[in-house]
N, C-alpha and C positions, 0 to 999 in steps of 0.2 A: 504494500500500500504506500503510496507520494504519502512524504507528511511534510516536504516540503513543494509547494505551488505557486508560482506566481498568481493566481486569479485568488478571490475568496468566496466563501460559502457563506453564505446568509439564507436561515430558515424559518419562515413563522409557524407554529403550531398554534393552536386551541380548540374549543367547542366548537362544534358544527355551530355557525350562528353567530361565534364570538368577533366576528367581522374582522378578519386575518384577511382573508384572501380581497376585499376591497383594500387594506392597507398595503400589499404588496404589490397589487396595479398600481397605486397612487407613487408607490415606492421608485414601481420599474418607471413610470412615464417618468417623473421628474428626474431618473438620472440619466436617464436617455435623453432629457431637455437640457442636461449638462454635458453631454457629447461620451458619454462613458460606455465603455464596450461592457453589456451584460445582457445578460440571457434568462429565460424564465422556463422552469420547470414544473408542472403540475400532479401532483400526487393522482394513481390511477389513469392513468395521461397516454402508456407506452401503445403503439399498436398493434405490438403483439401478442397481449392479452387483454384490450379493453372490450372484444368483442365477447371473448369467453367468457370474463365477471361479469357482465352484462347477464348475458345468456343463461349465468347460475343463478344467480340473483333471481330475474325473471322466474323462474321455474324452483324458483327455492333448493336449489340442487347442493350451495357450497355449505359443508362442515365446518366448525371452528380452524381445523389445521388446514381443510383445501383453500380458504378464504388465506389463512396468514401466507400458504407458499405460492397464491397469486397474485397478491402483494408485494411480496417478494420479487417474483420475477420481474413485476412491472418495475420496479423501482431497479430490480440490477439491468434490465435492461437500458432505463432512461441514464443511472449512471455511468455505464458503463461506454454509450453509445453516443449520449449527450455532457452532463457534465463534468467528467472527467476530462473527455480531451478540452473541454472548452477551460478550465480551471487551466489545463496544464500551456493554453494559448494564452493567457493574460486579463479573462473575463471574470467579471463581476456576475457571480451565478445566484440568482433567487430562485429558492424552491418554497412552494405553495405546499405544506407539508413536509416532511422528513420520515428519518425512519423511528424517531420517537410515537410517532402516529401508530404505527405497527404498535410496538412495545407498550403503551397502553390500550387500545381496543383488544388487540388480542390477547392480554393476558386477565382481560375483561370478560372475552370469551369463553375464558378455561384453559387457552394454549398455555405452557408451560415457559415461564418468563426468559430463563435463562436458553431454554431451545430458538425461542424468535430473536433473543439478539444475538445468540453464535449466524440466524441466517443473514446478519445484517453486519457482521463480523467484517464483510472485506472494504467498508466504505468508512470514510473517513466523518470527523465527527466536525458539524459545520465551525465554520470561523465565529458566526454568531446567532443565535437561535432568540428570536424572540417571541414570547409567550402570552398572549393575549387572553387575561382572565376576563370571563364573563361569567356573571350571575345563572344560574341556570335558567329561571325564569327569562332575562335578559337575554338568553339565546334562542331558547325557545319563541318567544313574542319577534323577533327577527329572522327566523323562520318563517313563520308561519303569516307575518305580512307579506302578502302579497300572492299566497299561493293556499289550497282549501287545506292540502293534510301533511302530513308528515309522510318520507315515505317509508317504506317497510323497515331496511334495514339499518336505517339513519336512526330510527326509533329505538333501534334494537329487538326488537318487536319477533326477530327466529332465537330471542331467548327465552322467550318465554317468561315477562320479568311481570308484565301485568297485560290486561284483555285491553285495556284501553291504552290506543298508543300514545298519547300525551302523557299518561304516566310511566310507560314504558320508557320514552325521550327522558323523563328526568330519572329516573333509577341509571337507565343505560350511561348517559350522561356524566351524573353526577358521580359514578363507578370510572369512569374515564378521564374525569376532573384530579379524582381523588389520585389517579396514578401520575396525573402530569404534572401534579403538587410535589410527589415525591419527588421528582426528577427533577425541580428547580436547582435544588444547590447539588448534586450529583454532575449535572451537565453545564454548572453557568446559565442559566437561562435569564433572558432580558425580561424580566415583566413588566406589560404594559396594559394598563387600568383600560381594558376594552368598554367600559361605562362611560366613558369622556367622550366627547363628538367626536366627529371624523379626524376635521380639521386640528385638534390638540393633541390626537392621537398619530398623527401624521408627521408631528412637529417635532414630537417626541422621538418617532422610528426614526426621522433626516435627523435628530441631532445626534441620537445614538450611532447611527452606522457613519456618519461624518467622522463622530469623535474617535471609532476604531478603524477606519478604513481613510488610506490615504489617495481619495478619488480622483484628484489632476494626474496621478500617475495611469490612473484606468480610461484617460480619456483617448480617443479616439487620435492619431499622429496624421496631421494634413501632409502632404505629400508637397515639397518645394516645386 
């Protein structure tokens, strides 16, 4: 494994809902309006098995361990294909999830904690990971604006945790919370009060990844 690279890793996790993945668009446009070479990643994303999770999903077909080792693939696929060589070019990589994401659902699941990180063993662990807490309520009610229900597996809902999936979402949830709690001082993780508007929230992620990332060096070189 590189654990020396010139590009860096920056990761956001949290709750479905905890509005990560709007702060990491807001992230990638404004350093691309700085002229910086970066790149974006998205969890569940690879082509080479978005069709299959789908398809299991659909038909309720994946198991706790078929669910983690397709997971899996998709992620070694995108790293292996995508952000590795791009880190090892000189690019600023954002990933929409990481492999922390695994490491808690799945060991939410029932997988066996230390079997899903030896499958996450060969990737390196990002430059900076930032963690976007939100109320479970507060994720939930973000959710469910703007669309009728939750869907099946987002709820948790093939564990059988309650008949109604709103409760289901917070048990599931709040069991996923509780592990990526643990993992704050274990991993470094940046926490960012996902309850503050967009805009504060924004402010915060540009002054953090400023303050660790030395961005004029990641800009793009004009050609004389």
């Amino acid at each position: 494994m590189d654990t020396e690279l010139p590009g860096r890793l920056i990761a956001v996790e949290g709750l479905d809902g905890s509005g990560k993945s709007t702060q990491i668009h807001l992230l990638r446009h404004w350093l691309e309006q700085q002229g910086i070479r970066v790149f974006f990643s998205e969890w569940n994303s690879s082509v080479l098995v978005k069709s299959a999770t789908r398809k299991g999903k659909k038909r309720n077909l994946l198991t706790p361990t078929t669910f983690s080792l397709i997971h899996a693939t998709d992620f070694a696929d995108r790293y292996e294909r995508q952000m590795l060589p791009l880190l090892r070019a000189g690019y600023l990589v954002l990933a929409d999830r990481y492999m922390f994401t695994a490491f808690a659902r799945d060991a939410v699941r029932g997988v066996q904690p230390n079997w899903v990180r030896s499958l996450y063993s060969f990737a390196r662990e990002p430059d900076m990971t930032l963690y976007f807490r939100a109320p479970l309520q507060v994720a939930l009610d973000r959710i469910l604006f703007g669309r009728p229900q939750l869907k099946y597996h987002e709820a948790g809902m093939d564990l059988g945790l309650a008949d109604d999936p709103v409760e289901s979402f917070r048990i599931f949830q709040g069991l996923i919370m509780a592990k990526y709690e643990q993992m704050i001082d274990e991993y470094g993780f940046d926490v960012v009060d996902a309850t503050q508007g967009a805009e504060q929230q924004q402010a915060q992620v540009r002054d953090l990844v400023s303050s660790r990332v030395d961005l004029p060096s990641y800009r793009w070189r004009r050609s004389r």
